[in-house]
Each structure stands twice: as C-alpha cells, then as structure tokens.
N, C-alpha and C positions, 0 to 999 in steps of 0.2 A: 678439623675437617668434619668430626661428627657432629659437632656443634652447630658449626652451618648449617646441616642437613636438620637437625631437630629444632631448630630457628626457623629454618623453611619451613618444614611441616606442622611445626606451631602455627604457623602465622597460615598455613593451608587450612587447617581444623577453625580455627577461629575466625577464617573466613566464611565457612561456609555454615556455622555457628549461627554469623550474624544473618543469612541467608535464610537460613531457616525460621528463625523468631522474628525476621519481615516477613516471611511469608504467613506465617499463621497468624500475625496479628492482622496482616491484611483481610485473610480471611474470612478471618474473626467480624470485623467491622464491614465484609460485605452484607452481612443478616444485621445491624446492628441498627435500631433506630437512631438520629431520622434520615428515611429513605427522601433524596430529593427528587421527588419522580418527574413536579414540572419542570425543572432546571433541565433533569437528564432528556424528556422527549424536545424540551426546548434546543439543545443542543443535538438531537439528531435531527430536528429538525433542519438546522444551519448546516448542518455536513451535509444532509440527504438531499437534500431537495432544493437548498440555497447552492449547492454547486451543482445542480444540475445543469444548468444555464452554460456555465464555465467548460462544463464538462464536454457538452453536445458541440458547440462552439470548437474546442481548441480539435475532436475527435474531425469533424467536419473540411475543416483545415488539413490536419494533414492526413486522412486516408484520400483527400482530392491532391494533396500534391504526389501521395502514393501510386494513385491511380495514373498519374501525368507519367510518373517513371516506368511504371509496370508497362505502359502500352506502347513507350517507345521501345523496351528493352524485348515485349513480346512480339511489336511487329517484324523487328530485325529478323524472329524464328517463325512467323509465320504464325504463330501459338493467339490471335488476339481473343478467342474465342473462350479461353480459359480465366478470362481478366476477372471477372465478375466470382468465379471459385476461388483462385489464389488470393482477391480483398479479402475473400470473406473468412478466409482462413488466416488471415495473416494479421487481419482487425478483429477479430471477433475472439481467436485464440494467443496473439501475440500483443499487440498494439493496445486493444482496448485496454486490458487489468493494468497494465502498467503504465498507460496514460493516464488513465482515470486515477492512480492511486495517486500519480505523481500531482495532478490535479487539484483534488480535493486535498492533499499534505500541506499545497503552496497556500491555496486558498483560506483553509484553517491556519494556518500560522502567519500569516499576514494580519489576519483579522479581519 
C-alpha cells in the first residue's frame, strides 16, 4: 500500500518537475533573439481587426433577435420602456465578451 502511495507521489513531483523547467525555459526564450515582431503585429493584426467584420455582424444578429424577445416578454409587464437599459446591460456586460471571444476563437481556428 505504501508503495502505491510513494508511486503516486513520485509521479506527482516529477510532474510538476517537468512544469517547472517548461516554464523557465519558456521564459527564458521570451527575451531571447530573434524577436519576430513583423509576424507577431501581422498576426494581431488577423485577430484584431480581420475579425472585426465577423464580430459586428454576428453581435448585430443576435442582440436584434434579443431585442425581438425582450419586448415581447416586456410588453406582457407593461416594462417596454426599460428595453434599451436591460440590451445594454445584458450586450455590453454578458453577451459581447463572450461572443466576441467565441467569435474571433472560430475565426482564427478555421483560418
């Protein structure tokens, strides 16, 4: 039984072992020449501003189907006057980050 147990914990230490020496050499080689700087702004380039287009589009979509729902469900309460607060909290704090990440992830991983 104790064997197991220092089996397991072997195999815990030298996992975290190997964890450690990818991380420092990662490190290591963020300062390390050569720095590709055109590649890298060429690439935020493609995330930033090549999925903007995607982005505005797919956001456009469905904060108007959001809207379709919000104002049948608000006129039922008499609330329509609220419509335009509750998008904006609900796109702006819930909706956007997490469309847009989902977005630009599809986007770059498609190609």
């Amino acid at each position: 039984m104790s064997r197991n147990i220092s089996e397991w914990l072997k195999g815990i230490i030298l996992e975290l072992q190997e964890m450690f020496f990818f991380s420092a050499i990662m490190v290591e080689r963020i300062f390390r020449r050569p720095i590709y700087l055109f590649e890298t702004f060429e690439q935020m380039h493609f995330i930033g501003i090549g999925s903007l287009y995607l982005v505005i589009l797919t956001g456009m979509f469905a904060g108007q189907g959001m809207a379709i729902q919000f104002t049948y469900e608000l006129a039922d309460m008499g609330s329509k006057n609220y419509l335009g607060r509750i998008m904006a909290i609900a796109i702006i704090r819930e909706l956007g980050p997490v469309r847009t990440g989902l977005m630009i992830a599809a986007r770059v991983s498609s190609g």
